[in-house]
N, C-alpha and C positions, 0 to 999 in steps of 0.2 A: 820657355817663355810662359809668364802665369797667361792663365784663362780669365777673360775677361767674366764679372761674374754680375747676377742681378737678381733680386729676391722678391717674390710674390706675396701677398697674405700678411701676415704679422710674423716675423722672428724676432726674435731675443735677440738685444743689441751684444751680449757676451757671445751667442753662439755666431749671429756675423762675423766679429772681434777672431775666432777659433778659427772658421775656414777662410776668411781673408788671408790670415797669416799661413795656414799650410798651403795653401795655394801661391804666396809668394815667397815663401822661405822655401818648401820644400814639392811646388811644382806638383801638388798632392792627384789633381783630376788628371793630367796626364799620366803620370806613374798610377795608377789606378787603371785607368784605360788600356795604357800596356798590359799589367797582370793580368788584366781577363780580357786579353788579345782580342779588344775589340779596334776591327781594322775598317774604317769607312774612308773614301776620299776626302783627301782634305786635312790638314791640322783644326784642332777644336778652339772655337770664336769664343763662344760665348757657352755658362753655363748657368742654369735657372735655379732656385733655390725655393721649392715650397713645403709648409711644415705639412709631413705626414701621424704625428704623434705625439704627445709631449708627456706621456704616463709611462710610470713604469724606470725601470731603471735609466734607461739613457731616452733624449729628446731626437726622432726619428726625423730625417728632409727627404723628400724626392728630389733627384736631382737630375735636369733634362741637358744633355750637353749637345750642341749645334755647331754642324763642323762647316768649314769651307764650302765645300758642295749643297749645301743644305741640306746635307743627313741630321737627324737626332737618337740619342742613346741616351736611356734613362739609367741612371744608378739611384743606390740609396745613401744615404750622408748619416752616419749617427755621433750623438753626443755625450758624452756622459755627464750626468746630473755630477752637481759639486760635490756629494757626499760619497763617501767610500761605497765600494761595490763590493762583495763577495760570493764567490761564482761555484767551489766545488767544495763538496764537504770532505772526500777524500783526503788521507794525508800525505798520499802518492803524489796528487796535483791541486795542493790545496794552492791556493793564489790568497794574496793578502791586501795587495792596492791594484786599484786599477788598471794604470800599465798593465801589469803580469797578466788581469784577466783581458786586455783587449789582443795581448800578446798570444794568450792561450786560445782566443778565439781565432784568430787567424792561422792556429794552428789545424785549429779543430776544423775549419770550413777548408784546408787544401786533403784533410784528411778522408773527408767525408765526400767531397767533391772528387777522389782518385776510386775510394771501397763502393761512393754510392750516387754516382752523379744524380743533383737535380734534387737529392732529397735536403738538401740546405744550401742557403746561397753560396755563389762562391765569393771569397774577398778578393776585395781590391785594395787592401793592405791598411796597415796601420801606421798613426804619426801621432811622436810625443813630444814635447818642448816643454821648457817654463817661460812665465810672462818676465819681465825685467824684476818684478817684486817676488819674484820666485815664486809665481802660483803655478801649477802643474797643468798642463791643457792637453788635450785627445783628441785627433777625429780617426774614426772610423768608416770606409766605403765600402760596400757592398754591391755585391749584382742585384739589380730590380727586378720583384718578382711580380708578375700581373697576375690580377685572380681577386676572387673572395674568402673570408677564413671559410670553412667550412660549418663553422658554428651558425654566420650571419647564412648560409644558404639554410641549414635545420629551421633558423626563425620566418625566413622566407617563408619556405613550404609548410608549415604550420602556419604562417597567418592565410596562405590560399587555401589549405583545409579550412581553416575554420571559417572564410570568404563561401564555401561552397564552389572555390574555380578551381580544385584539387579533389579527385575522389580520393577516400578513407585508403582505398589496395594499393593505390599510387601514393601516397602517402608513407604509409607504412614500407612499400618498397624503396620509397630512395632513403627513409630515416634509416633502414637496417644499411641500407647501402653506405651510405654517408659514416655511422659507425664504426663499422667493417675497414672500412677505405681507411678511418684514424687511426682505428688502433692496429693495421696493418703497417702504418707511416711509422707509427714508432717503435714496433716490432723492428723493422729494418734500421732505424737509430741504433737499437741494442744489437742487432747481428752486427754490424757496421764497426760498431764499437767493440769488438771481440768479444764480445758476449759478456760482457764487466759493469759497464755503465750504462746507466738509464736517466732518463729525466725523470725530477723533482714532479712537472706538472706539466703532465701529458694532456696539454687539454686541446680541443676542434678551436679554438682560438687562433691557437698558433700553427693552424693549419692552413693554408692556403689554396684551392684547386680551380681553376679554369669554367667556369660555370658551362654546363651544356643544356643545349634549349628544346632537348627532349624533356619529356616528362617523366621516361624512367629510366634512360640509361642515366649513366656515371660516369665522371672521370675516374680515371683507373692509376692516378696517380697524384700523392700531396708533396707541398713543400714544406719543411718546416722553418718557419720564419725565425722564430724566436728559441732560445732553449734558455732553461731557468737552471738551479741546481744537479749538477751533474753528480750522481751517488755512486760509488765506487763499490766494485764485487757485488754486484747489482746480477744474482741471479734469476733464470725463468720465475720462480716462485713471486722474488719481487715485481718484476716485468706484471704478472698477470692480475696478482693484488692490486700492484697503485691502478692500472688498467682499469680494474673492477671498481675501483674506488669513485674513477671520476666515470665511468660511460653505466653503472649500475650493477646489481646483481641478481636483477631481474632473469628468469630464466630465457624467456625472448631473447634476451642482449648474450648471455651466456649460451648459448646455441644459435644463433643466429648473425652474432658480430665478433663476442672477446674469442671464443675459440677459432672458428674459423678464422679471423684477423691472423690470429698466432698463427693457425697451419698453413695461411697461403704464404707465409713469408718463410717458413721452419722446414714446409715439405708436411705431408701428410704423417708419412711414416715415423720420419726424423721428429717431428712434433709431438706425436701423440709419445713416443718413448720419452722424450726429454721432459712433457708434462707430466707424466706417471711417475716419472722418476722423483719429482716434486712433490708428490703426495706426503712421505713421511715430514716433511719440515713445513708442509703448509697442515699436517696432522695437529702436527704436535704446535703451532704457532696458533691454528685456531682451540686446541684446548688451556692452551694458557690463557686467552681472551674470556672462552666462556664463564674460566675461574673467575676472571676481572667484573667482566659485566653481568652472566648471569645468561647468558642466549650467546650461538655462537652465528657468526653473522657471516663467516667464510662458508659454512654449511652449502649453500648452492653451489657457490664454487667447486668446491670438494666432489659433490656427486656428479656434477658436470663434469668434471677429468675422470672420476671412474671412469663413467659409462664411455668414454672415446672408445 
């Protein structure tokens, strides 16, 4: 029996049009509920619909479902934008429409959810039709994840530094903290993923973490919400470049966040050997650059993995 359903804020009369019809053709929020065996008394009444996002590849809903007993479960609802999507560059799992990638992503979240719970949502399945005029429709649901990106906490704590209601040493310890914590998150992406594929764009954006109301502990654990281009035969070497690319190659960040990131997820031991071992192709990759530009800019990098 479909869920009664009602929508908050402004949505898109197309994306209404999307989950009215998976919700009465194919029963979508209760089959969603099953897979991620969420078990409350009661069959679910009513389900709420508010927009969480509308940038970016697909248009994001939070979606709050109210059961018999007067329990609530929040899920996520996503949509895909009308225009083609494409998702990996590999040619092992390259995907070409849509479908295939919401296919592959429901792949990828029971995958990640069995190697790495908790570090991406888990699905609550996938659903395809065409309209009568043969137009192709998607909804995607997802587990809800509460928290802040970790990016929007970095802005936080720099504007209370710069307020003066943050000292400079507490400052600086949750920014290295906060670092650490990302690129430790997708360190375990790439372990997860048998050490082959990495994200396109590892950025504290698509981090999410539990905000704590110390001033210098941390949460000790991210989610990643979002993943962009998945790169295939995506060795350590690449792992630590694109790493470096987006959190700096400052030496602070390079002793203080990208390496240790990598060894608390690698092991100490096991890390420092599999980063040295990296040396010659991240050698020989930054003198080809030097050629190009004229200054070699992996250079810190470089002397940072010596000295492990």
């Amino acid at each position: 029996m479909a869920v009664s359903l009602r929508w908050e804020h402004n949505a898109l009369p197309r994306h209404i049009d999307v989950i009215k019809t998976a919700n009465q053709q194919d029963d979508c929020i209760v089959d969603a509920l099953n897979r991620l065996e969420v078990t409350p008394q009661g069959p679910p009444m009513e389900a709420v619909f508010a927009p969480l996002a509308s940038g970016g590849a697909m248009a994001v809903y939070k979606l709050t479902v109210t059961f018999a007993k007067g329990q609530s479960h929040p899920l996520v609802c996503k949509i895909p934008h009308e225009r083609q999507l494409v998702y990996t560059s590999g040619a092992e799992r390259q995907v070409n429409t849509t479908q295939e990638l919401l296919d592959y992503l429901v792949r990828l979240a029971d995958h990640l959810a069995e190697r790495a719970p908790g570090l991406f949502p888990r699905s609550g399945g996938v659903w395809h039709w065409q309209t009568p005029e043969g137009v192709p429709c998607h909804l995607l649901i997802e587990e809800f994840i509460p928290g802040i990106s970790i990016e929007r906490m970095k802005y936080a704590d720099e504007e209370s530094w710069t307020n003066d209601s943050m000292s400079t040493e507490v400052y600086f310890q949750r920014r290295t903290a906060q670092e650490r914590l990302a690129i430790a998150t997708f360190v375990r992406l790439w372990d997860a993923l048998d050490r082959r594929q990495f994200t396109s764009d590892p950025s504290p954006w698509n981090l999410l973490v539990q905000p704590h109301e110390d001033d210098t502990d941390m949460p000790q654990t991210a989610t990643i919400i979002d993943l962009h281009s998945l790169e295939e035969d995506a060795g350590l070497s690449y792992v630590a470049q694109r790493l470096a690319a987006v959190y700096g190659l400052r030496q602070e960040v390079l002793d203080n966040a990208l390496l240790p990131g990598i060894l608390d997820v690698l092991g100490q031991d096991e890390g420092r050997e599999l980063l040295r071992a990296e040396l010659p192709q991240l050698e020989a990759e930054a003198k080809l650059a030097s050629q190009r530009l004229g200054v070699s800019l992996q250079q810190p990098l470089l002397n940072a993995i010596r000295a492990l």
